[in-house]
C-alpha angles and dihedrals in degrees: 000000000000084000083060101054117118113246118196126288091035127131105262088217083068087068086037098063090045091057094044092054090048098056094038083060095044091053094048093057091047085060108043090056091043088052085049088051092060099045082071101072096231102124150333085231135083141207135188149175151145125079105290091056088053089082102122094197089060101036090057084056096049100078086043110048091033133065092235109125095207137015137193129197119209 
């Protein structure tokens, strides 16, 4: 990632587009194992917690893209 990183005088939507495919990435992992979870017949609802749930872009796409009925964010 260092490579990555953007040097001056570069154009900030360099560093843009690579945020935005990150967290395209990151979102479409999330959903893949939630959608996994389910499949497991545990629950409608959904918990969770830590750092990496506390995405706010991803957490407004869950309910949507998942067959969990409700969902609740520590």
């Amino acid at each position: 990632l260092t490579d990555l990183r953007l040097k001056p005088g570069e154009n900030p939507l360099k560093a843009a587009d690579l945020a935005y495919t990150v967290q395209m990435f990151f979102c479409d992992v999330v959903l893949d194992i939630l959608n996994h979870l389910y499949q497991q017949k545990i629950s409608d609802n959904l918990i969770l917690g830590g750092g990496c749930m506390l995405n706010s872009s991803c957490n407004g796409i869950i309910l949507q893209n998942t067959p969990f009925k409700n969902m609740h964010v520590y």
